[in-house]
Backbone as numpy.savetxt, mean C-alpha at the origin, in Angstrom:
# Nx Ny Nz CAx CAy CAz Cx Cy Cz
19.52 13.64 5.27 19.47 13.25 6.67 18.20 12.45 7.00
16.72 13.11 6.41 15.85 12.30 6.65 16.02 10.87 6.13
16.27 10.59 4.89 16.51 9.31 4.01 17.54 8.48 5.27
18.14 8.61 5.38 19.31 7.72 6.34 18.44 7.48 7.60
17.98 8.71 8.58 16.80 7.88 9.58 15.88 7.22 9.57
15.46 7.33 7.95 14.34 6.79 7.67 14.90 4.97 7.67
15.89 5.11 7.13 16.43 3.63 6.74 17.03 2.96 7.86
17.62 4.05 9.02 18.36 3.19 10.23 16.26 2.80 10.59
15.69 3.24 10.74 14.31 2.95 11.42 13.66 1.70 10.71
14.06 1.48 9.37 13.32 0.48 8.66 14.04 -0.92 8.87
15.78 -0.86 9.39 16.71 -1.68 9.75 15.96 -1.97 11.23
16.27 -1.36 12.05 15.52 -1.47 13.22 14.45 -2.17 12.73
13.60 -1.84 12.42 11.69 -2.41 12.56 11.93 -3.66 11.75
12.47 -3.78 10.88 12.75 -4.87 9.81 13.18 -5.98 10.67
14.29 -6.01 11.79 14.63 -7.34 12.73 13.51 -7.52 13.44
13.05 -6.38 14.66 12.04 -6.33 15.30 10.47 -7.61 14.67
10.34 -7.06 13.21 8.78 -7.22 13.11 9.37 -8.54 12.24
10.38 -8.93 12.04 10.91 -9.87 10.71 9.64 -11.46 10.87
9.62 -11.80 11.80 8.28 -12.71 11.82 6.58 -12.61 10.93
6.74 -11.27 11.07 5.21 -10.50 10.65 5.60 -10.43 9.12
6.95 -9.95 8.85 6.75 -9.92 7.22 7.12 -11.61 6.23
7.68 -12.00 7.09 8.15 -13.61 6.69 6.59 -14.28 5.91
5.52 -14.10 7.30 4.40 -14.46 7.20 3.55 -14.02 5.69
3.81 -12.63 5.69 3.18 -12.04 5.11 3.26 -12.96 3.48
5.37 -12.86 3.49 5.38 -13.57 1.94 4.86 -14.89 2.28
5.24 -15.52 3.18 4.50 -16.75 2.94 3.24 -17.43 2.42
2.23 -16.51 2.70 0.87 -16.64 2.73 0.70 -15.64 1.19
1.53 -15.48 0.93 0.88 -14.25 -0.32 1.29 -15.20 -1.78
0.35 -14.84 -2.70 -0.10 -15.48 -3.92 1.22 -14.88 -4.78
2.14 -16.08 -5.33 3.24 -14.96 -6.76 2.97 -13.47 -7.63
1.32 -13.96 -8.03 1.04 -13.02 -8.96 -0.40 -12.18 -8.01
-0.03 -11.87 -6.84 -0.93 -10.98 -6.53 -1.27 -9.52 -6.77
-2.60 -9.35 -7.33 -2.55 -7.74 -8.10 -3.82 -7.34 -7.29
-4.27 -6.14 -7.11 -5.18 -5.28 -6.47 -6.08 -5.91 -6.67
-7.09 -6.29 -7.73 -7.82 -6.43 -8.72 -8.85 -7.59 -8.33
-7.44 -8.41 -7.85 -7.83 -9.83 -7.48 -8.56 -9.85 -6.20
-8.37 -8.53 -5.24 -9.37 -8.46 -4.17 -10.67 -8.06 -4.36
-11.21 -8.90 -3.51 -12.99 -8.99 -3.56 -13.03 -8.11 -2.83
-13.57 -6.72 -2.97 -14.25 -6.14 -1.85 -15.11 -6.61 -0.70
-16.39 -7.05 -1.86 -17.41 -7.89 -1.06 -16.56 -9.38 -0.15
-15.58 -9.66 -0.23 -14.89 -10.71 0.67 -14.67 -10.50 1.15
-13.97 -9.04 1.66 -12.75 -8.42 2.64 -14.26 -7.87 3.53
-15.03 -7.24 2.96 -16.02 -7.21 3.97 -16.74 -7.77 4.65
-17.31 -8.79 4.14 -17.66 -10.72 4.64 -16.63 -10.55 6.00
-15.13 -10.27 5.49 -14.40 -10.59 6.58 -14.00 -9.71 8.10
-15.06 -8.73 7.81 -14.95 -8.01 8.59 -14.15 -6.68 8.92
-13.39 -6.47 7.44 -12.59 -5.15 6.87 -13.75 -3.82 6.32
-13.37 -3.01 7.25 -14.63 -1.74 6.69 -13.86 -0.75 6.12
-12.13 -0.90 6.43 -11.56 0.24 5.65 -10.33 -0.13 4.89
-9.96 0.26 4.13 -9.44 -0.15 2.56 -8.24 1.22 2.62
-7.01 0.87 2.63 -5.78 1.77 2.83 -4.94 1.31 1.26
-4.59 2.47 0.45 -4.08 1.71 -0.89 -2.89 2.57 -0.88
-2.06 1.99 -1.45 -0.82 3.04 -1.96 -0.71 3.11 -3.03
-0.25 4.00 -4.06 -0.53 4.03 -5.20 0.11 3.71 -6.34
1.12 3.84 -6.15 2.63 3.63 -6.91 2.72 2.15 -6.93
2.71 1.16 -8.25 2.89 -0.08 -8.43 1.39 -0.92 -7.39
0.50 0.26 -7.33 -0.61 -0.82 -6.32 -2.18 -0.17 -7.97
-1.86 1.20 -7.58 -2.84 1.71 -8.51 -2.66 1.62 -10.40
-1.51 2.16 -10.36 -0.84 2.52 -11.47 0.95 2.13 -11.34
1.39 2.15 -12.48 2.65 2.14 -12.77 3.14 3.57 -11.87
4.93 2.87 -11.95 5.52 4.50 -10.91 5.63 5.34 -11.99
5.15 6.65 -11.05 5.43 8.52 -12.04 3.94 8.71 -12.25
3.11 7.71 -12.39 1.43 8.09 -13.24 0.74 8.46 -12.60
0.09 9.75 -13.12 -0.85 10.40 -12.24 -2.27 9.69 -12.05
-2.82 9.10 -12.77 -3.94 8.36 -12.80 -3.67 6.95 -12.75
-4.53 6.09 -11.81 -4.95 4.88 -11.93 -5.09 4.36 -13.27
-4.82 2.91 -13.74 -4.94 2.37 -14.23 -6.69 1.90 -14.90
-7.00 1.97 -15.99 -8.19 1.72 -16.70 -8.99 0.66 -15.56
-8.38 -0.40 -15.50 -8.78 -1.52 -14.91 -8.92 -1.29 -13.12
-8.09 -0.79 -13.21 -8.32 -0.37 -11.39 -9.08 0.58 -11.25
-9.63 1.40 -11.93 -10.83 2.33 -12.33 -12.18 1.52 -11.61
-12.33 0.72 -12.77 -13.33 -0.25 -12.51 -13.52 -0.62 -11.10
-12.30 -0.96 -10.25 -12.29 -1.97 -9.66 -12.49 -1.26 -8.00
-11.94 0.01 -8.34 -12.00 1.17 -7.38 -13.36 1.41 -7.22
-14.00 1.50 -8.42 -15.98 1.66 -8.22 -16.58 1.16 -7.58
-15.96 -0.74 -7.64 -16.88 -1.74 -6.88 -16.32 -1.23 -5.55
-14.98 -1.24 -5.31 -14.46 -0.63 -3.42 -15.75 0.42 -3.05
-15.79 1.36 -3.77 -16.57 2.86 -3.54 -18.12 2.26 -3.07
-18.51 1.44 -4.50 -19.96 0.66 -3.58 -19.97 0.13 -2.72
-19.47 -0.87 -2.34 -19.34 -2.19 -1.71 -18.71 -1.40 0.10
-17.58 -0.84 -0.20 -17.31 -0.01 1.21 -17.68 1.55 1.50
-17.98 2.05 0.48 -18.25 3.38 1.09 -17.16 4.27 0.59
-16.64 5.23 -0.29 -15.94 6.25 -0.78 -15.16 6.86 0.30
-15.67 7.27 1.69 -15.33 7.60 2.63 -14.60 6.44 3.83
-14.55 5.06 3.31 -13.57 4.10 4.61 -12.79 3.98 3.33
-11.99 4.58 2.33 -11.04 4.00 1.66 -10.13 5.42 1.39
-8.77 5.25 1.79 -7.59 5.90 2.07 -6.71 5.67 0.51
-6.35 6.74 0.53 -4.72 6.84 -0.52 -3.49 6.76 0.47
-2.81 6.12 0.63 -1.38 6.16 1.91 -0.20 5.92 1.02
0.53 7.68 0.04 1.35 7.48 -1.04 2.63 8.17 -0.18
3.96 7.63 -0.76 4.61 8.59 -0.64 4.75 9.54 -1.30
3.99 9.25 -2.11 4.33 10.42 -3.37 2.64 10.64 -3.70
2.37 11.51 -2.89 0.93 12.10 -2.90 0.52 13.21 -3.86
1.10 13.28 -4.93 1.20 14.50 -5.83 -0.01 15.05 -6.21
-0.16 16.03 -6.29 -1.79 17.14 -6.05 -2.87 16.49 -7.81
-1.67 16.25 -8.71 -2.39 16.53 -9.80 -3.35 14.52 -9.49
-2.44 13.86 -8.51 -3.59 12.67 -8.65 -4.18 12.98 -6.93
-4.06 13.57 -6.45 -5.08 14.49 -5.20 -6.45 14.78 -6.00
-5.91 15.74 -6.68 -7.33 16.48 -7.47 -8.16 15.63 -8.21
-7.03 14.32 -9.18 -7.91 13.34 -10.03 -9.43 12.33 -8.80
-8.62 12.37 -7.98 -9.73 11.37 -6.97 -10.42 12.24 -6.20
-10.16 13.39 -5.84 -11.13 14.62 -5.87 -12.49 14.51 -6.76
-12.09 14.91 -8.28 -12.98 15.00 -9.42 -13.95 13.40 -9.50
-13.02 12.31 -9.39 -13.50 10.94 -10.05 -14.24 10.42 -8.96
-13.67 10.15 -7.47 -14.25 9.65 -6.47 -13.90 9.79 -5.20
-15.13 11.19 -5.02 -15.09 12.28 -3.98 -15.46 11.16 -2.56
-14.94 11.56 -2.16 -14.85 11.05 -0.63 -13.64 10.19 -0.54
-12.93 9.57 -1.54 -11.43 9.03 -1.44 -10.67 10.23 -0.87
-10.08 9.31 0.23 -9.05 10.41 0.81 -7.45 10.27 0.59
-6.73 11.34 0.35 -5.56 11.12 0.20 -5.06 11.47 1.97
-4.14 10.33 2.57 -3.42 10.49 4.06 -2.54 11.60 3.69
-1.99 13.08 3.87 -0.85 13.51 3.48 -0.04 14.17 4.50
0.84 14.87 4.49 1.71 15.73 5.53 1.82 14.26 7.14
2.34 13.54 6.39 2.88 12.45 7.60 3.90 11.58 6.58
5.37 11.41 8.25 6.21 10.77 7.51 5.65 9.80 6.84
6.39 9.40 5.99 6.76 8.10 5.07 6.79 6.83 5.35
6.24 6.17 4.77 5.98 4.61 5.31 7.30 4.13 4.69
8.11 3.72 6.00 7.68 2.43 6.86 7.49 2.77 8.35
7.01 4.24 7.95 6.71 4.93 9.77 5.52 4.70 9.73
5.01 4.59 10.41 3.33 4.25 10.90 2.49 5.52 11.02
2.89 6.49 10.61 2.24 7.94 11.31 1.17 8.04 10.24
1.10 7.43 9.00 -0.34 7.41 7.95 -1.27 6.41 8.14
-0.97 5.55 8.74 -1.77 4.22 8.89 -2.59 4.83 10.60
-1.67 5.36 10.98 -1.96 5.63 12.42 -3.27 6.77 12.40
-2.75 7.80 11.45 -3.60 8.65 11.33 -5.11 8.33 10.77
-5.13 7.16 9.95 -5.99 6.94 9.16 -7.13 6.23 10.73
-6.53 5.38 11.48 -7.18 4.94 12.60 -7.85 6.31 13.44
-6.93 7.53 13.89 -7.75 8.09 14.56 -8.77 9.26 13.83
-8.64 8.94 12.32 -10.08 9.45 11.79 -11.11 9.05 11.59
-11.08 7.12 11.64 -12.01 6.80 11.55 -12.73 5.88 12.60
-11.79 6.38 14.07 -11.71 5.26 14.94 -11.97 3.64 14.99
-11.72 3.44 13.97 -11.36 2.04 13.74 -10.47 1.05 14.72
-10.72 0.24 14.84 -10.13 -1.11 15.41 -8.63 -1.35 13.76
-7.07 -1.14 13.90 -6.60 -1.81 12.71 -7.08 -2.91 12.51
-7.58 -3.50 13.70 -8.19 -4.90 12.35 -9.10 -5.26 11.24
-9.63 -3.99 11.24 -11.06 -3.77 10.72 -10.83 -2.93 9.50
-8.95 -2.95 9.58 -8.83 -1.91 7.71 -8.09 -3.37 7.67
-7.46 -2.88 5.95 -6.39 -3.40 5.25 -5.77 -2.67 4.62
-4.03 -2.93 4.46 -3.52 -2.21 3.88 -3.34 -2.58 2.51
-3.12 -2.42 1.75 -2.43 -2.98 -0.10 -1.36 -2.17 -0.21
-0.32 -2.71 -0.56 0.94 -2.03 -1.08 1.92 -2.98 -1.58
2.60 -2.63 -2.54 3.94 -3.67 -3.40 4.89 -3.66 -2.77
5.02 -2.78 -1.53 6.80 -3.07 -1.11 6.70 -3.81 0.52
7.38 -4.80 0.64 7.48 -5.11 2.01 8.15 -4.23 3.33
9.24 -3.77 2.73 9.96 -2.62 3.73 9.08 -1.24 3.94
8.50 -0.89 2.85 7.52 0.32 3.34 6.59 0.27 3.79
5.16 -0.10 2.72 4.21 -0.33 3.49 3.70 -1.43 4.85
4.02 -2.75 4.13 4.00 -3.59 4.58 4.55 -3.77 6.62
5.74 -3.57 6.06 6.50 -3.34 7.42 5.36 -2.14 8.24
4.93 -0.88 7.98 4.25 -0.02 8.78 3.02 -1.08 9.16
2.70 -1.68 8.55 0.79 -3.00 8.67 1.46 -3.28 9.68
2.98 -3.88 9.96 3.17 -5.12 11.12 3.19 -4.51 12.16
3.93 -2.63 12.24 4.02 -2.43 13.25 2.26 -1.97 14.31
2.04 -1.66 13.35 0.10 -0.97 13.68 -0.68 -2.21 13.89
-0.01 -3.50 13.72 -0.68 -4.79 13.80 -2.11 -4.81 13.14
-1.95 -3.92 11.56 -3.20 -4.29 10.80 -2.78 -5.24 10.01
-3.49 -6.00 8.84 -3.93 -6.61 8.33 -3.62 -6.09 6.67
-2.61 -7.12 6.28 -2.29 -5.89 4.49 -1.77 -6.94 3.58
-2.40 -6.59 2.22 -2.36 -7.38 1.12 -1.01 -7.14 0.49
-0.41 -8.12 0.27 1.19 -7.72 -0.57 0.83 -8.08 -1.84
1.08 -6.82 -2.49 0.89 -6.75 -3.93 2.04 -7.23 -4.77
2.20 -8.66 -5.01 3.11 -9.46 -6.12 3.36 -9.05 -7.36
2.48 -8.40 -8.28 2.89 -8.09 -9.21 1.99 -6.82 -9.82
3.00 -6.27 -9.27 2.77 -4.46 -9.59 2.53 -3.86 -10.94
1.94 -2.71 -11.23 1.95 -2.37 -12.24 3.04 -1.92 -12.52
3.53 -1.63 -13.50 5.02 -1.46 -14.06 4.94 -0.73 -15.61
6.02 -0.10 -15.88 5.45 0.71 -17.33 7.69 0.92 -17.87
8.31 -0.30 -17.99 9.45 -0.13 -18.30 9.80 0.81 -19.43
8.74 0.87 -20.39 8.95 1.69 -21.70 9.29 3.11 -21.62
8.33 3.13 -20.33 8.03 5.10 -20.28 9.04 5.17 -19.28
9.56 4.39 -18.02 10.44 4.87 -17.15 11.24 4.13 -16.85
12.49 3.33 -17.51 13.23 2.29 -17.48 13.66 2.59 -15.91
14.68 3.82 -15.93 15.69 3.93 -14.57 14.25 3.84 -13.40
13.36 4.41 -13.44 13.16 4.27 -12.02 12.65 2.94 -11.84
11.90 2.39 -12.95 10.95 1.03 -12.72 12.22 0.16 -12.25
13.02 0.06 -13.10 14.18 -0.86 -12.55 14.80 -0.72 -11.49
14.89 0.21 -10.94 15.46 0.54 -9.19 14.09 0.25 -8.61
12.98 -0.11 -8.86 11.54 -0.74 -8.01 11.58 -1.77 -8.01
11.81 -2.69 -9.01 12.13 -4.02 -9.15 13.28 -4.20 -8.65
14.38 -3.69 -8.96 15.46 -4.31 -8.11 14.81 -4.36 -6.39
14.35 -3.11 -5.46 13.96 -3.29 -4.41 12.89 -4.27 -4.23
12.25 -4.55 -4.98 10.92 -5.58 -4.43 11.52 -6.75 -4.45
12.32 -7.24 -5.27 13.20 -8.61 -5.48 14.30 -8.74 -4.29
15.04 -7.28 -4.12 15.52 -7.86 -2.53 15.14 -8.02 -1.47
14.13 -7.28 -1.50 12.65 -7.38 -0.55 12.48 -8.96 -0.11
11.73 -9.13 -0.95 11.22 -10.57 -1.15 12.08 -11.63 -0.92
13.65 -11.84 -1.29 14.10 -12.32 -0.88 15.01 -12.72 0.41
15.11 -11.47 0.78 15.64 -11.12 2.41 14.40 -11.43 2.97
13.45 -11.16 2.97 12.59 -11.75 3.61 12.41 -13.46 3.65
12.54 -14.40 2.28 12.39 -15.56 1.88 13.91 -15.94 2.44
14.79 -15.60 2.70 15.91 -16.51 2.79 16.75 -16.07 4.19
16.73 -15.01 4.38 17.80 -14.17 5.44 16.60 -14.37 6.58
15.63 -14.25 6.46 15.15 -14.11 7.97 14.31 -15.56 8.27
């Protein structure tokens, strides 16, 4: 029952905001990966808080840990913004990578116990903890209908992640039902609207 409201709501918001995500692909790089964001730029630009999702943004889907390279890259975020303005916003918030960013880099917060993005109630929440202006975070996430779509409705500011981490070897069925969605994604967005 939740899954079906969740989706009449993402149909809804999807016509509603369809301008905001059009934009989004428009302006976004083919091969955009986390990695490629400058901290020190996004702050230049006046972004003090950093919202990530984790699944195909951090790591491949199912993995409890970040990726080697996003390790790294998470350090410079931690210097450059502060451990405490940078959010986890997963649907799949699972304790054993709770505890990993616990142990690795304390003051990362995981958003949890709020619906599911493409509802706004994690992005929302993340504003009234840090009373932030949304213009003053960014979001990162690989899917346009989930995350993305929640950025348009909160009218923040969010990086579309083009080319996700992915791990076909270890999880054919689900990676391939991710790719199939990001590809209709992308193109309902590129052609239908």
């Amino acid at each position: 029952m939740e899954t079906l409201k969740r989706s009449v709501f993402t149909l809804k918001s999807l016509f509603h905001y369809r301008n905001c995500l059009v934009k989004i692909v428009d302006t976004t790089s083919k091969q955009q990966t986390a990695v490629q964001i400058s901290p020190t730029v996004i702050k230049q630009q006046g972004i003090n808080i950093l919202i990530l999702d984790f699944d195909g943004v951090l790591s491949a889907h199912g993995e409890l840990f970040p990726t080697s390279e996003i390790q790294a890259w998470l350090q410079l975020c931690v210097n450059i913004l502060g451990a405490n303005n940078i959010f986890i916003l997963s649907n799949k918030p699972l304790p054993a990578r709770v505890n990993y960013f616990k142990q690795h880099y304390s003051g990362i917060r995981f958003i949890t116990n709020v619906k599911k993005k493409p509802y706004p109630d994690g992005l929302e929440k993340v504003i009234q903890l840090t009373k932030q202006s949304p213009q003053n975070m960014m979001l990162v996430d690989d899917r346009l209908l989930t995350g993305c779509l929640a950025a348009c409705i909160v009218d923040m500011p969010v990086t579309y992640i083009t080319k996700p981490y992915r791990c076909f070897s270890k999880r054919l069925i689900k990676e391939s039902f991710f790719a199939s969605l990001r590809f209709s994604e992308y193109y309902l967005a590129k052609v239908l609207l």
